[in-house]
N, C-alpha and C positions, 0 to 999 in steps of 0.2 A: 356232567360234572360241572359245577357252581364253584367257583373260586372265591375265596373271600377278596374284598375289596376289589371284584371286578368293576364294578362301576366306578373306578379312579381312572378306566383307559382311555376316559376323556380328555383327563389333562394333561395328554402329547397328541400333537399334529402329526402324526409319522406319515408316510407315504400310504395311502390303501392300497396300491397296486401290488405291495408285499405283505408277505407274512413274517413279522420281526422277531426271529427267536437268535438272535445273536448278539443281547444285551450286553457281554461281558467283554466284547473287543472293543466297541467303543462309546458304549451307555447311549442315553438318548434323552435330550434335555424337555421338561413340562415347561409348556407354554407359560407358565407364571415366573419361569426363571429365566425364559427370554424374554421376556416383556421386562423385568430387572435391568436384565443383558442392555437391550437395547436405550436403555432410559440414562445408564454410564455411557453408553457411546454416542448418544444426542448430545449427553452433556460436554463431553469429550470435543466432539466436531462443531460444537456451536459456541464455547469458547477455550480453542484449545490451550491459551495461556493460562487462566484461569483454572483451566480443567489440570495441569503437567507443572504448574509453581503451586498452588496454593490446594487443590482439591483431592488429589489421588491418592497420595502417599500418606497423608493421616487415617485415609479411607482404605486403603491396605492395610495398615498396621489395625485398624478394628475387626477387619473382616480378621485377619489372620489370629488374631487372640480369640473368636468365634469358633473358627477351626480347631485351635488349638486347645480350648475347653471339649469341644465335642470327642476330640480323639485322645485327651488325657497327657498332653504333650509338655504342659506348662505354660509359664507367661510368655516364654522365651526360645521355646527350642525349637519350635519350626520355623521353617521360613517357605516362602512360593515357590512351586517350579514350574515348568508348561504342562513336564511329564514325565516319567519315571525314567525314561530317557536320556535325558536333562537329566535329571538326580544321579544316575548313578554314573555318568560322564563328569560330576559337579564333587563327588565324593572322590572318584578316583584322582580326579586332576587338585584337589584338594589336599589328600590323603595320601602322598606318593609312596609309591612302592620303590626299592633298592634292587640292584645287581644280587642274585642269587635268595632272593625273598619268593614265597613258594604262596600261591593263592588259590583256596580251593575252593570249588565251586561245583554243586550237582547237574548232572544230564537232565534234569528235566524244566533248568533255568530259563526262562524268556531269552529268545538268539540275540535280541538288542542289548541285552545285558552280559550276556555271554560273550557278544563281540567285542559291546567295550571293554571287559578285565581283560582281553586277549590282546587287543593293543594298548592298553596300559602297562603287561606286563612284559612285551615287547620292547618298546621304548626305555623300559626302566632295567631292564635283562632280567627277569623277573621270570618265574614262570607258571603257570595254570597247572592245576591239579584239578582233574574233574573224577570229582566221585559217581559211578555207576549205581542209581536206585531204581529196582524192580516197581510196580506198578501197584504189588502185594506185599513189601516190606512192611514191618510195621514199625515203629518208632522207637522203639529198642533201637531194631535189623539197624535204623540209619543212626541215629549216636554213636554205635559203636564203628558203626562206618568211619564217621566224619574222624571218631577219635582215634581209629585207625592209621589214619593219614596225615597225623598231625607228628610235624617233625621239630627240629629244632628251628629250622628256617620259616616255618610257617607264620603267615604278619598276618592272614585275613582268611574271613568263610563271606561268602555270598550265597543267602540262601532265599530261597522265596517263604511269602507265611501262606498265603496261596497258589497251587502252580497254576501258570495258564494253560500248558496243551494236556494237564492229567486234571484239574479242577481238585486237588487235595489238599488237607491242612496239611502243613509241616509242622514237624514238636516245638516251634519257636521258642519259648521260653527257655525250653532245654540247649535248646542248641544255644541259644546267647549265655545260658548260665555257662553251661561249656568253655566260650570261647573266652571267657572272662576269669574263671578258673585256670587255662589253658596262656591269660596274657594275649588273647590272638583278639583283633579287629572285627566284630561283628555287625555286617552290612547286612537290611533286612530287603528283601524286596518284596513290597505289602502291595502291587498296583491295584487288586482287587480289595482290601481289606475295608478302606471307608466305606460305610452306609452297608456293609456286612457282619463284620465282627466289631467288638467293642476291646479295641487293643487296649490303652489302658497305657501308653508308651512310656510314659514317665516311670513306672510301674514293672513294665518289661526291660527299661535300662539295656539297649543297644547302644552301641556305638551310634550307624545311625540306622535310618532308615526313614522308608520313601512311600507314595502311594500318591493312585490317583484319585482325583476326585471328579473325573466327568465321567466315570461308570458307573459305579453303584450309585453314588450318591447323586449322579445325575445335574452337575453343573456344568456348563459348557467346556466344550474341549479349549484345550490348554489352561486347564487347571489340575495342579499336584501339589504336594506337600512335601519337605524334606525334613526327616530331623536329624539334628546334630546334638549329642549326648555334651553336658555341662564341661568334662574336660578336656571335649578338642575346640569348641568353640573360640577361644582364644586365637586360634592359630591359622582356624576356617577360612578357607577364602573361595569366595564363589566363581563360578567361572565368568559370569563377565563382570570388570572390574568398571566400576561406576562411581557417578559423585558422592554415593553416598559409604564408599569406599573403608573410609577412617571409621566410621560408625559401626563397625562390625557386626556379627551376623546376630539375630537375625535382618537387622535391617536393612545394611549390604548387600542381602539377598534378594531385596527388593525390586530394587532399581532394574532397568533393561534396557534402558534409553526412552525412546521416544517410539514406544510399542503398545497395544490395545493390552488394555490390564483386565477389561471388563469381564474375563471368565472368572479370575481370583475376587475380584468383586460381589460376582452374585454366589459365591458357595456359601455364605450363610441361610442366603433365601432359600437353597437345596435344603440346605439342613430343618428348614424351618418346615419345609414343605411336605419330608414325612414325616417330621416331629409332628404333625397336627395329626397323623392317624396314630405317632406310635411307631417308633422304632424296631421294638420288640414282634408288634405285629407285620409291620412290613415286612421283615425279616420271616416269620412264617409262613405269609402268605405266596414271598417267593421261591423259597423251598421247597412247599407244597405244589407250586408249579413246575419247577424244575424234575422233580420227583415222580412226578405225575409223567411230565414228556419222557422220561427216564423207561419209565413201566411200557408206556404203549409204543414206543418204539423198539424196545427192546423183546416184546411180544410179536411185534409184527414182521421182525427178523429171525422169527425163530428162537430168539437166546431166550435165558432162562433169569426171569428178571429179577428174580429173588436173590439170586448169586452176585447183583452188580450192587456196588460200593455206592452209601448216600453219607457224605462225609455234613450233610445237615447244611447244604452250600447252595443257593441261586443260581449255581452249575451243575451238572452232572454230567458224564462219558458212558458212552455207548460205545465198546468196538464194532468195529465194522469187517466184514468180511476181504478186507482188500490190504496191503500194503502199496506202501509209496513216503513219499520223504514230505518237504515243506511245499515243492513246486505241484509235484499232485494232490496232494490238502485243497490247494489255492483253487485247481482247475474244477476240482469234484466242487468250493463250494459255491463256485463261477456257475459252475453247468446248473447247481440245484435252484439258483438263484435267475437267471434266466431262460430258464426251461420251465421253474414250476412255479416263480413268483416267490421263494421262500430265501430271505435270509438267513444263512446257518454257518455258525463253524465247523469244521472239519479240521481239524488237528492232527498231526503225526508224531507219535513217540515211538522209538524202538523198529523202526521199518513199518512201522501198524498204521494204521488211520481210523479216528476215533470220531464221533459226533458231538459236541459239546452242547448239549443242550442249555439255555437260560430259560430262568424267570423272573419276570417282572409282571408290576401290575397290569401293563396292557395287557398281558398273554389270556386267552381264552381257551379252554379246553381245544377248541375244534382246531387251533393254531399247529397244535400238537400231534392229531391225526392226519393233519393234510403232512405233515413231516412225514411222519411213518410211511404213509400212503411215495412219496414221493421219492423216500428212500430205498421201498420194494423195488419202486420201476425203474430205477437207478442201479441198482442190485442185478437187474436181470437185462444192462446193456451189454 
């Protein structure tokens, strides 16, 4: 099997000593966008007065209107984060929630995200609502969920556009029409969506919403995006409060102090860097990957691979024969990784543990059978 644009898996340095199929936990930067990277941090350390009065922050605000062209956000509605993390720490501390305000949120939400509405909503006597979504729901099953659970008390949804530990679209649009019909706050959590889908934010009209940009899109980590919809901006406040304070957001959001900016700096050259093959095509080509590892592992376990879900994503889930929670995920994908040389996710939802297969343009067919191959013998400790 011949992958289109395999000959692009030159331009990343990755370790050889692994096999890298676990693109979508923390992406992995092409050498031309650390050669970027490091040309802002020469500049940076070689005159850093220069570099923090007079150089950065013009050079922020163009990168970030570059971003914010590519993702449909407007001139104005994003601002930088490190990471979705930051974002929805930055929204809630933002966006406060009241004594007896009800905020709902699904079981198949990122735990970093899920922990912060939990103490947000602690602090504010507030409380979480988690709506339970099967694996097989389909997007009806959840609207009528969410709308099930919307009460008089209810301020806010938090929902992801794609999940991490199930690799599924969610009805986004629906759900924000929803919550907008509904008067309720809708918070997006997009950490995979750049250099994936083509959200169109301005377009989809959320409250806000978030995403990373060192995974698909492949710029150095501690790069993300927040956006903040036209009528809370006014009120926005970031969470660290900086000189550039009175200027509000998006600018306000700028500032960090006296911190390396150079990840938010190079995400234009990301952009530029598959824009030269094609967005549309990359977007293919790593689907067709993902779909590919999807098949032969899910062959080589027995299942039956015609029945496993290809939501058309650079992700895809294989169950596994085993349950365990987040700490067994961790150890199985320690073992597979230092026992067989392969980077892999492993994932738990529901008591299950699943295999999350990526693709990206390094990925080579054979990448994908040493998996299978490593997940039998795994299989039969």
């Amino acid at each position: 099997m011949i992958f289109d644009l395999e000959d692009v898996a030159s331009a990343w340095e990755l370790d050889p000593e692994f096999i890298h199929l676990n693109h979508g936990s923390f992406g992995a930067v092409p050498t031309v966008v650390l050669a970027e990277q490091h040309t802002w941090q020469k500049r940076m350390h070689t005159n850093p007065s220069a570099y923090f009065r007079r150089d950065v922050f013009p050079a922020i605000a163009d990168a970030r209107r570059a971003v914010s062209q590519f993702l449909g956000a407007g001139d104005d509605g994003l601002g930088f984060v490190r990471n979705s993390t930051e974002a929805i720490n930055t929204v809630l501390s933002s966006h406060r929630l009241q004594p007896g305000d009800e905020i709902l949120i699904f079981d198949q939400e990122y735990q970093a995200v899920t922990m912060a509405v939990g103490r947000a909503a602690r602090l504010a006597g507030a409380q979480v609502i988690e709506i339970a979504v099967s694996l097989h729901e389909s997007d009806v099953q959840i609207l009528e969920q969410v709308r099930s659970r919307i009460t008089s008390r209810t301020r806010m949804l938090v929902f992801d556009h794609i999940t991490s530990a199930t690799a599924r679209i969610m009805p986004v649009a629906q759900l924000v029409n929803l919550c907008r019909e509904q008067s309720i706050v809708s918070v997006v959590d997009a950490s995979h969506v750049p250099g994936v889908l083509d959200p169109r934010i301005s377009e989809l009209k959320p409250d806000y919403w978030f995403g990373n940009l060192h995974k698909w899109l492949c710029a150095p980590v501690a790069a993300g995006v927040l956006y903040v919809a036209p009528e809370h901006r006014e009120s926005f406040q970031p969470l660290i409060t900086s000189w550039f304070d009175a200027l509000g957001f998006p600018t306000a959001q700028d500032m960090l102090g006296t911190v390396d900016y150079s990840a938010w700096l190079c995400a234009p050259r990301a952009i530029e860097f598959f824009g030269e093959f094609g967005f549309d095509r990359v977007r293919a080509a790593n689907n067709a990957r993902a779909v590919y590892g999807q098949q032969v592992v899910a062959q080589a376990l027995g299942l039956d691979a015609d029945a496993l879900r290809d939501y058309g994503l650079p992700m895809t889930l294989v169950p596994l024969e085993r349950t365990g929670d987040h700490e067994a995920a961790g150890a199985m994908s320690a073992h597979i990784a230092l026992t067989h040389g392969i980077e892999a996710a492993i994932t738990d939802f529901g008591g299950q543990l699943f295999i999350r297969i990526s693709g990206q343009l390094y990925n080579r067919a054979e990448d994908y059978h040493a998996l299978a191959a490593a997940l039998v013998r795994t299989r039969e400790l």
